[in-house]
N, C-alpha and C positions, 0 to 999 in steps of 0.2 A: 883761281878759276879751275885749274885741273886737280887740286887737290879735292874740291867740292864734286867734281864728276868722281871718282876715284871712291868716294865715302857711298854716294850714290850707287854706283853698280855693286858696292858691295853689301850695299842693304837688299838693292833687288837681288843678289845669289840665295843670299841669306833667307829673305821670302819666297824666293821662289823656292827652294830648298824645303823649308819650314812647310809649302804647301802641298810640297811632291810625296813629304813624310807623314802630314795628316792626312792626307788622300790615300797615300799607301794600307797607313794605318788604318783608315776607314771601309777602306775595300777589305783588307785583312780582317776585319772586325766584323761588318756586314754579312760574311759567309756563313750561311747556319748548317755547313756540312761536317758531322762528325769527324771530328778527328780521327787520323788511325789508329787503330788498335783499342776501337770500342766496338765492344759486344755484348750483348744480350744473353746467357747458357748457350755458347757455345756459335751462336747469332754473327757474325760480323758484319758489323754498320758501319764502320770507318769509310768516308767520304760520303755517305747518304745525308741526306738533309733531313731535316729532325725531323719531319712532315713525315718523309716517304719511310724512315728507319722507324715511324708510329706506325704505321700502318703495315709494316712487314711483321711488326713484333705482333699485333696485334693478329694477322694473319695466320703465323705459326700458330699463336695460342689456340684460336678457333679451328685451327687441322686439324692437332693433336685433339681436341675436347670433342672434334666431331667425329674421330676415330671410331669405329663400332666392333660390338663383338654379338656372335650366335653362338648355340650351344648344339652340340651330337650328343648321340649317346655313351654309351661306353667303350664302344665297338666301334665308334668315328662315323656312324653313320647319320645320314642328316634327319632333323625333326622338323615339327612344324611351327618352328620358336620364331617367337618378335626379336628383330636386330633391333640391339640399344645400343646409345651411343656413348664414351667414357661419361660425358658432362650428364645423361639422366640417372648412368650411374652412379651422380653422385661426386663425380672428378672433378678439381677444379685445379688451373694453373697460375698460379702468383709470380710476376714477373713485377710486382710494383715497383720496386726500389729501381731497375734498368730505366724504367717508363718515367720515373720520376727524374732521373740523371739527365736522359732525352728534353725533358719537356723544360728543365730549368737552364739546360743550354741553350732553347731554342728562345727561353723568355729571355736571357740575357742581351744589356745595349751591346753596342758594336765596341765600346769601347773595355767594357768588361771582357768581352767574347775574345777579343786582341790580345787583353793580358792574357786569360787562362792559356791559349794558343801558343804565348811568347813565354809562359812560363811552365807551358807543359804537360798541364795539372788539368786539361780539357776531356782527356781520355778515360775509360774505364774499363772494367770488365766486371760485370755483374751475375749472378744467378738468379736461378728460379726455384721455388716451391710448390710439389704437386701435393696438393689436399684432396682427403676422401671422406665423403659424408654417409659414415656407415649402415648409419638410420636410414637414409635415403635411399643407399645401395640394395639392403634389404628390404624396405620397401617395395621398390621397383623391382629388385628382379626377385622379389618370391612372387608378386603380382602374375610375373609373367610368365617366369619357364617351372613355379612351384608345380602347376596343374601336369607341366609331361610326369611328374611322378609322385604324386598326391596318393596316399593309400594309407587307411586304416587300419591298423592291424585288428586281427580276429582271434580270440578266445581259443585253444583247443578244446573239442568237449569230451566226455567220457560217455556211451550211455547202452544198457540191455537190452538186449535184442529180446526178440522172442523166445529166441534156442536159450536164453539165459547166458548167451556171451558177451564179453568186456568187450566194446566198440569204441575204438580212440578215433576221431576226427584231427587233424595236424592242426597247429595254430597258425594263422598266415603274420608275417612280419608287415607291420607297415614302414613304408617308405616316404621319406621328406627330404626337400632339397636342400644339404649342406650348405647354405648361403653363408658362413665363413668361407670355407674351402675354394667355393665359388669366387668369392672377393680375392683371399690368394690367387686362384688363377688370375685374373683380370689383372690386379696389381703388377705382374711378370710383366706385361706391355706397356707398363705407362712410361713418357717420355722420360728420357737419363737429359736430356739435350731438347734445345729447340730446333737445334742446325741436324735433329734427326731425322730417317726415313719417316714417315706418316705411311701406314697401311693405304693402300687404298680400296682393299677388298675386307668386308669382314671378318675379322680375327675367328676361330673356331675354339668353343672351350668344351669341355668333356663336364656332361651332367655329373657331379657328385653326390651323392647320395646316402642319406642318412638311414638305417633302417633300424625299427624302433618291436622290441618285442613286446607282445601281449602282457596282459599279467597271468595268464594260465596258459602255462604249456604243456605239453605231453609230459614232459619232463617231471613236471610239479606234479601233473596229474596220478604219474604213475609212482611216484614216492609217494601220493599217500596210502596206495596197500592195496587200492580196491581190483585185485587183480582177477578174479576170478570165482563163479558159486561155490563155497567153499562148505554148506550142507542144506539139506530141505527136510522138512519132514510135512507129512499130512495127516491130518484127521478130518474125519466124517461128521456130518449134524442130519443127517438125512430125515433121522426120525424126529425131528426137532419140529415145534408149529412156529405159526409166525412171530410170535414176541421173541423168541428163546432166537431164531434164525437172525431177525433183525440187531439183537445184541452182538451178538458173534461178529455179523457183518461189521455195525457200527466199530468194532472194538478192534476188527482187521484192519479198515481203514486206518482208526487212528494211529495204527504202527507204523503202517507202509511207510517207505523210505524214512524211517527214521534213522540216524547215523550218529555212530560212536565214534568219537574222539579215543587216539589209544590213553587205556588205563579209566578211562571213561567208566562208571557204573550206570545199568540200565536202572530205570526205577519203572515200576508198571504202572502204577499208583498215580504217574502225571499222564499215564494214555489213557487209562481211565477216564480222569478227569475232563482230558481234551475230549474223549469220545462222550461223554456227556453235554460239553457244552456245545458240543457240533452237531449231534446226533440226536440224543436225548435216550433215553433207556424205556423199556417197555415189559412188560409183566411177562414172568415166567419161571417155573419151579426153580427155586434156590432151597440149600440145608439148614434148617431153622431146629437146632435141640436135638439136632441127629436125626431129622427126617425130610425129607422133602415138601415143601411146601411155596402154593403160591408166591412168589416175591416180586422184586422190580431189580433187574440186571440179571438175571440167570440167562448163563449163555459164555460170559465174560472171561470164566476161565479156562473153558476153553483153547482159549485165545493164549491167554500168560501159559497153559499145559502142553502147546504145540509150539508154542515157543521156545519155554522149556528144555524141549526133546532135539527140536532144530540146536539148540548153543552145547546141549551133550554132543551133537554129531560133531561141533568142533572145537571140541576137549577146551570150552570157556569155562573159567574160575567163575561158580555159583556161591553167590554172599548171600541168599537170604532167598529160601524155598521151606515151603509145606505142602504136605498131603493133604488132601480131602478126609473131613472124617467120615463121609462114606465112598462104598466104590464108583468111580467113575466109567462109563459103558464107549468111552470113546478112545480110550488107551489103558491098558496092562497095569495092575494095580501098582504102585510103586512110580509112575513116570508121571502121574500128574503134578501141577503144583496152581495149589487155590489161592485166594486172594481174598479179603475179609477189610472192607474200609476201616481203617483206624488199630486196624488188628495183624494180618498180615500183608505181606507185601512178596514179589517175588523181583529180585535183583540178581544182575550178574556182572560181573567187571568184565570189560574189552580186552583182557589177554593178549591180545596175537601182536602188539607192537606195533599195530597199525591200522587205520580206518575201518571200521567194519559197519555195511549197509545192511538193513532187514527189510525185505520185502514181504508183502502178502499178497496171496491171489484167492477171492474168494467165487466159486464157480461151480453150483450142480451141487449145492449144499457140501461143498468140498471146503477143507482151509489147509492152503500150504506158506507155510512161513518160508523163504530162503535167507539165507546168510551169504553175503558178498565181503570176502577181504582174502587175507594172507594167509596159505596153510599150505604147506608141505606138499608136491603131488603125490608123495610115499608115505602120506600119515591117514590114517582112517579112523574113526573110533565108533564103535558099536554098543548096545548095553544090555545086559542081562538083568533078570531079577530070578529071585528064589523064594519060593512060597514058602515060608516056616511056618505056619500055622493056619486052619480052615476053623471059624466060630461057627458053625451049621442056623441059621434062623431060627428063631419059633415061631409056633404057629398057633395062632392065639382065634381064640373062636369070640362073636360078638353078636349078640343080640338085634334079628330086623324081624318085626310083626309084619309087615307085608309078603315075609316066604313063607311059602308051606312048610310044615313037617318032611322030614328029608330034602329038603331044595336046598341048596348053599349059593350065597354071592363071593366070588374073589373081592374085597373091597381096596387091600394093598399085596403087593407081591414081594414073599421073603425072598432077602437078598443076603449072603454069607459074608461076613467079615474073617476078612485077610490080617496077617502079620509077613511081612516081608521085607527083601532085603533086594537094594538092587545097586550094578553095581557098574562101571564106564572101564571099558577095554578099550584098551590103543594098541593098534597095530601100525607097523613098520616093516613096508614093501610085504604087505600080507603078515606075517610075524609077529604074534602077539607078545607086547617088550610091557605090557602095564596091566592092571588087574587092580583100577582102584573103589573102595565102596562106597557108594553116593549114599546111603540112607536108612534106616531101616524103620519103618514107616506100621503103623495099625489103621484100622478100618473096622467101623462095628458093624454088627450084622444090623438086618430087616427084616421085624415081624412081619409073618404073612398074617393078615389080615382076613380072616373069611366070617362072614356073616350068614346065620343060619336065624330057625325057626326059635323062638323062646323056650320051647320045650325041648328041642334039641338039649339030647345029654352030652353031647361032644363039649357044651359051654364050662363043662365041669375040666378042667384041662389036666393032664396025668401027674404035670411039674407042680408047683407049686401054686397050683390056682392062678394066676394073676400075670396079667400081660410084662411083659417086659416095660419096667418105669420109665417113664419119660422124660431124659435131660433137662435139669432144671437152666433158669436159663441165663445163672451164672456159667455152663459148661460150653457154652463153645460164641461165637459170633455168627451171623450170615453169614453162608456162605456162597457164591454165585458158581452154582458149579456148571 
């Protein structure tokens, strides 16, 4: 009998034992409070319940991502910029793998949660990953503080005054917002830790600033040469009628601002051509066989003859000039140079090493060509010529029944042909250091023409009887003088 009591109470220790151990174990297993010595970057959650250590983790992340930054200028002074926050900048905070540690201790039974506890292995220490979404960062903040300093840059320009001076206007730089540099900055602030300080005032960043040059600066502008009127010359048309003035005009136009490339050769021959298609030509004495006569472009050479004289004034390399074969009445026999479609041409090479402009101003039956580029302010060049020889006219008598006996008509006026020589002087600081010969050029004379009665015995002439022959008309081309 007492041996059966004896077995008995020792099964109740035994149960009751066994149920003090699983109750223990079950309260021990039951607790869903982090173990110590678990953290989040920096975070300590040990003893939190997995509920509240969600919702702290979760808390930090959203401080840190709600952080915000403004921009000043360079000077720290403030603008009128939108504060953004890291997260519209693009910031994002990855804390998954802690949150994942949290949530699978919180899903574990009690009897799981017991062991890892009893064996240790409950705890952790985790980090974090800050991501930045560059695209987005850009986005957003060129959207928004791009406008405090939005600028397009501006051309420098070059242009001639009236007085004929070289006017540079400055180029402006535009300005654009370094949104790298920008991101650098920002990036400086993002969390190291979640257990960090959080701003609670908007971060301040200094606008950096990209600034973007023109394609044409002064710089560029004033390498290419165009530095200064470097000659002019003018001639007159005053006695010229309307066809002969219109050509002129027409042929000035087509020059004006034309520009040489250096080493460049001029050709006249495509101004022409342009003044035709632009203008069109109009009737007026041109040299047909050595005389003057009606034509269509008289006037034209003019134009290439005062040009001409303008590129002597700055000792330009002449490729390809001719004289008129008769005199010309608007410049010194020797300094013209004609032009003859298909026949001649008058060209000169850009010499100076640098850009050279040709202007025309046509005004008051006036033509002044200028040259704009590179020359020396101590170089000048002048030009002489030298008459070698005077052909005196003749004067040849002709037959009109409508004058009296003794009455005479002038019906052409004799004009003396020249042989000469002319010649381009360079001087230096006043100093003439050159003496070179540009040409040596002929010109035929011009019967004077006078018309008398039929019986006039003057018609018998003292020379040789017979007018001066008339250029066959193999001898020469049109010439548009």
């Amino acid at each position: 009998m007492r041996k059966g009591w004896v077995w008995s109470i020792l099964l109740g220790v035994v149960l009751v034992g066994a149920g003090v151990g699983i109750g223990g174990a079950m309260a021990y297993g039951s607790n869903d409070a982090l173990p110590e010595g678990f953290s989040v970057s920096g975070l300590d959650l040990g003893g939190m319940s997995a509920t509240v250590a969600l919702e702290q983790v979760q808390t930090r992340v959203t401080e840190w991502e709600a952080m915000s930054v403004t921009v000043a200028d360079s000077d720290g002074g403030k603008l009128e910029a939108p504060t953004l926050t890291f997260k519209q900048l693009g910031m994002s905070i990855d804390v998954s793998e802690g949150i994942a540690a949290i949530e699978r201790f919180r899903d574990l039974n009690w009897w799981e949660r017991a062991k890892q506890r009893y064996r240790g292995d409950a705890g952790g220490v985790y980090g974090m990953k800050v991501n930045w979404d560059e695209k987005k960062f850009k986005d957003v903040a060129g959207r928004a503080w791009s406008p405090l300093v939005i600028g397009q840059p501006t051309n420098a320009t070059r242009t001639i005054n009236e007085q004929d001076e070289v006017v540079y206007t400055p180029e402006t730089l535009g300005r654009t917002l370094d949104l790298a540099m920008m991101m650098d900055q920002v990036r400086k602030f993002e969390p190291l830790a979640l257990a960090g300080i959080v701003a609670t005032e908007p971060l301040s960043l200094k606008l950096t600033i990209h600034e973007r040059y023109p394609d044409v600066t002064i710089e560029k502008l004033k390498e290419e040469g165009l530095d200064r009127k470097i000659a002019e010359f003018t001639t007159s048309f005053t006695s010229s009628g309307e066809g002969r003035s219109h050509n002129v005009t027409a042929a000035a136009m087509a020059l004006n601002d034309t520009l040489l490339m250096p080493d460049e050769v001029f050709d006249y021959e495509k101004i022409v051509n342009l003044a035709e298609q632009k203008y069109g030509w109009k009737e007026a004495p041109v040299i047909l066989k050595g005389k003057l006569t009606p034509g269509i472009g008289g006037g034209i050479c003019q134009v290439s003859s005062t040009l001409y004289n303008a590129v002597l004034m700055a000792g330009l390399d002449i490729v390809e000039r001719r004289n008129h074969s008769l005199v010309v009445h608007y410049l010194p026999a020797g300094l013209d140079a004609t032009y003859a479609e298909g026949y001649i041409n008058f060209r000169f090479r850009n010499s100076t090493g640098k850009q050279l402009l040709i202007r025309t101003v046509v005004e008051n039956k006036k033509l002044t060509v200028k040259l704009f580029g590179t020359l020396p302010d101590n170089v000048m060049y002048r030009t002489e010529t030298v008459e070698l020889k005077v052909n005196p006219p003749k004067t040849v008598y002709v037959a009109n029944d409508k004058l009296s006996l003794g009455k005479q008509d002038t019906v052409q006026k004799g004009e003396p042909g020249y042989v000469v020589e002319s010649y381009l002087v360079k001087l230096v600081d006043g100093v003439v250091t050159e003496r070179k010969k540009l040409s040596r050029d002929s010109y035929r004379s011009t019967d004077a023409l006078i018309a008398v009665n039929p019986a006039d015995t003057r018609l018998l002439p003292a020379d040789d009887g017979k007018p001066s022959p008339s250029p066959e008309k193999s001898e020469g081309p049109v010439e548009p003088v």
